[in-house]
N, C-alpha and C positions, 0 to 999 in steps of 0.2 A: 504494500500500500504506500502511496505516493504521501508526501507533507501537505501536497496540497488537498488530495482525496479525503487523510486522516486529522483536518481542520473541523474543528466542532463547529465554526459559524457557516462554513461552505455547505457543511452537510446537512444543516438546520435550515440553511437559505435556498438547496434545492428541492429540500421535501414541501416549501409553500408555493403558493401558485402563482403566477406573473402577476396580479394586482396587488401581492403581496408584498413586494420587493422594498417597502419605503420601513421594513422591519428591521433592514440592516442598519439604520440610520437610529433605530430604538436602541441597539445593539450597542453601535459607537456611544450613545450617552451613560448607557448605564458603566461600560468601561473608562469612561472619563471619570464618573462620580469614583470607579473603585483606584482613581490614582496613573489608569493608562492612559496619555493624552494622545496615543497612537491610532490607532483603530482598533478595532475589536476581533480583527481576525488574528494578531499577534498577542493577544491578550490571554494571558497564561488562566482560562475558564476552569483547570480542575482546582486552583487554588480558593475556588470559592468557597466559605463555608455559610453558616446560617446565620453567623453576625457581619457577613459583608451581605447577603441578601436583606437581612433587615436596613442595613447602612444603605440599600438602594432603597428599598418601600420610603423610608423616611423622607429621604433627598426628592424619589419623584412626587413626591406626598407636597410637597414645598412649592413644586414648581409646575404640576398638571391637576388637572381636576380628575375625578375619580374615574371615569369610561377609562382615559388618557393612561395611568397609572396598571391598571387593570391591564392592559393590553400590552402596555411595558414589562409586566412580571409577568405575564405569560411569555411571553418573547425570553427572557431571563431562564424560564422553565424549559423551553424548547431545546435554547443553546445546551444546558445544561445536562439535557437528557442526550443529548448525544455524544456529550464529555464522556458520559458513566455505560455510554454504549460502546464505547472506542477503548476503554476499560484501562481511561486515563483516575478516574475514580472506581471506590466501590461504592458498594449499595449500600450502606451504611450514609457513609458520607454525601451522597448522591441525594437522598432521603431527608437529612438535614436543609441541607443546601435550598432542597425545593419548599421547605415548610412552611414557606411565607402565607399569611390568608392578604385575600383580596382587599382592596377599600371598597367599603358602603357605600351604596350610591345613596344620595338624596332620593326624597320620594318626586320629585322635580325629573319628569322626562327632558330627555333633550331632543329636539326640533320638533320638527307640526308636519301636522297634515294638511293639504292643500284643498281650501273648498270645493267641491262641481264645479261653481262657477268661474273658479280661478281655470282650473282644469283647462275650460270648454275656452277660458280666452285664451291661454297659450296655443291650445290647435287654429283659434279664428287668426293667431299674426300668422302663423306659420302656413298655412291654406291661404290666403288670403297674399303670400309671396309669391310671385307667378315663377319665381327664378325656380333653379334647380337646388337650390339653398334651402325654397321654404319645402320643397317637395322632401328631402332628406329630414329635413327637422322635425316635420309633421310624421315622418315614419319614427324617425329617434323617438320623439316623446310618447307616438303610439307603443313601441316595444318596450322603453323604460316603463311607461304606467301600467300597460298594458298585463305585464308579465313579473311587475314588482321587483328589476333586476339591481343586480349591484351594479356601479360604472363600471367596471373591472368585467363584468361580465358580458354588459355592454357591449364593450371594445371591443374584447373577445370576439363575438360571434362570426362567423362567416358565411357567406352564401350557402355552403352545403348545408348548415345546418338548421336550414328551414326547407319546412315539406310542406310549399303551398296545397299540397293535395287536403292534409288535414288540419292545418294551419299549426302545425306543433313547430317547435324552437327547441333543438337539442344543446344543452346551456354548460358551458367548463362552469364548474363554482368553483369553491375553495378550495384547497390541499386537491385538485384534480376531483374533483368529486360531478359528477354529470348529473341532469336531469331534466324531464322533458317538460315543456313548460307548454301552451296555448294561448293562441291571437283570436279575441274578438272576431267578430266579422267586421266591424270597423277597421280596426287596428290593422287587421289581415292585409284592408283593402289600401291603405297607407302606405303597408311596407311592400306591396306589391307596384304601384305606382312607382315607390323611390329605383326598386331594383329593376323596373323598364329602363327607367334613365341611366342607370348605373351600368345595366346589362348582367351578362351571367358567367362574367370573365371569375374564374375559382378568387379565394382573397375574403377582404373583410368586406363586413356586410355596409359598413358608414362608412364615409370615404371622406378626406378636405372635398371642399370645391373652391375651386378659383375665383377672384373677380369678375374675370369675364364668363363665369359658368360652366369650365373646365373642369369634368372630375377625375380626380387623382386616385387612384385605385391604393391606395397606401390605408394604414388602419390610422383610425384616430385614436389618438389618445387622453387619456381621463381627463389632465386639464384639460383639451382642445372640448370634451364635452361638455364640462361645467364652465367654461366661455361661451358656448352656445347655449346654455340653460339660461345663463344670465343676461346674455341680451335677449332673448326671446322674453324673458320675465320683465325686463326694464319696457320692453317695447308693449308690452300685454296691459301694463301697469299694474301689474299685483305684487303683492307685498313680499318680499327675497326670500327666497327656501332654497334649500341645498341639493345637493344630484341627490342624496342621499332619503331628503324627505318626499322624494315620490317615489322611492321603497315603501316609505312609512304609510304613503297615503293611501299605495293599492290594498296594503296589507289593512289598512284601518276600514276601506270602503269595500272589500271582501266580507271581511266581520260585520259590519255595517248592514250588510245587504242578507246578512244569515247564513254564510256560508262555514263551516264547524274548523276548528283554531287547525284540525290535523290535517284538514285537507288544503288549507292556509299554509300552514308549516312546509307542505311538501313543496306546493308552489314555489314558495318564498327559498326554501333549500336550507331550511334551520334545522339542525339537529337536534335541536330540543324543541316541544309545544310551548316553553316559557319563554326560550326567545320572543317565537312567536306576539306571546300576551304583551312583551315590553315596547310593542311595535304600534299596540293599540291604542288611536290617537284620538276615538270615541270622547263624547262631552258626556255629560250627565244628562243630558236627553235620551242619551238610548239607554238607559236604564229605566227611566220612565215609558220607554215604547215598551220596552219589553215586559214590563210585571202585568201591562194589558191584555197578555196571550191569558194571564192566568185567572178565568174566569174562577168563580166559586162555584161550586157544582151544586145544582140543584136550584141555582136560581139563573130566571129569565134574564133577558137581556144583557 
């Protein structure tokens, strides 16, 4: 085995999936806090023990809010588990090291769901562009809402892996994990327009387009989509939300609409039902629709 193969950051950084890459960058912090201001792939990881993991909870505790930190010590956990795989630690020590607990989130979600009628203005700028711009945008925001994807998944996608026959979306998620997702018949009929213009050359499914309406068969990527979210939103005039909250919103207007958290779940690509629930962006109105189903039996009306 090569130095470079038996590297615990290498080997932690190809087991996640390409929208995950911005972990390496988690990685370089928390070796800064433990004293390496090198990177974190030189960063001698079996020396950790359970008081240099705490010495990181604290430090990120200081300077991220709770999601942020959370997702920093998993990262921390990852590296780690592949130190005591490569059998630069044992399992004793390995076991320490990871015993950190998460930080509490507040009861305070973070970001929103986008009204209907925010919705319905984003597709009316984006229809309403005659260019080959709004034709791609109006497919973008039908497949992102549509389908409740991550950016990362987004990008991903490529012409093969939609089957206008049955309007399905075979979707990369996370750590490579797949699964099949479905277009509206709206949605369908969106992303089917954008790929007339586009044509049926193999490659990703969103493409840049040019000034003059040139499209470039090259994939876009995350930022390039959340610049297009945001001018689409400034131009719409509705109030800012992130690429991220019309994940929240399909998944909230799923629930919304009566459909059960597990069949949500599978959509969405959550491996837990409770992610799921953390995603639901519901007011206290729908608990008030809802205790209406429950009549008292035996009486009229």
């Amino acid at each position: 085995m090569t130095t470079a193969t038996a590297n615990p950051v290498q080997l932690y950084m190809a087991s996640l999936s390409a929208g995950s890459q911005g972990m390496r960058k988690c990685l370089d912090v928390i070796a800064g806090i433990l004293g390496h201001a090198d990177d974190a792939e030189t960063f001698p990881w079996e020396t950790v023990t359970y008081r240099e993991s705490m010495k990181v909870r604290v430090a990120l505790t200081q300077r991220y809010k709770p999601s942020t930190v959370n997702k920093m010590l998993s990262t921390l956990r990852g590296v780690l588990k592949q130190t005591w795989r490569l059998g630069l630690v044992d399992a004793d020590h390995y076991r320490r090291a990871i015993d950190v607990e998460n930080i509490r989130n507040s009861n305070l979600l973070s970001g929103r769901a986008l009204a209907g009628d925010e919705i319905a203005k984003l597709f009316q700028v984006c229809t309403a562009d005659p260019s080959h711009k709004g034709s791609r945008d109006a497919a973008l925001f039908a497949v992102f809402y549509g389908c409740g994807l991550r950016r990362g998944e987004l990008a991903r996608l490529d012409v093969e892996d939609f089957d206008p026959d049955d309007s399905s979306i075979l979707v990369q998620g996370k750590r490579r994990k797949q699964r099949t997702v479905y277009l509206g018949t709206q949605a369908c009929q969106h992303l089917k327009a954008w790929l007339r213009l586009r044509g049926d050359d193999p490659g990703p499914v969103f493409c840049p387009v040019s000034q003059t309406g040139e499209i470039r068969l090259s994939r876009l990527r995350g930022e390039s989509i959340a610049y297009i979210l945001r001018r689409r939103q400034e131009e719409s005039g509705t109030d800012r939300f992130s690429p991220h909250d019309l994940r929240r919103t399909a998944v909230t207007h799923l629930l919304d609409a009566g459909v059960d958290v597990f069949t949500v779940q599978k959509l969405a690509g959550h491996a837990d039902a409770s992610t799921t629930a953390r995603y639901d962006r519901r007011d206290e109105g729908a608990k008030r629709r809802a205790v209406q189903v429950l009549a008292v039996p035996g009486q009229a009306g």
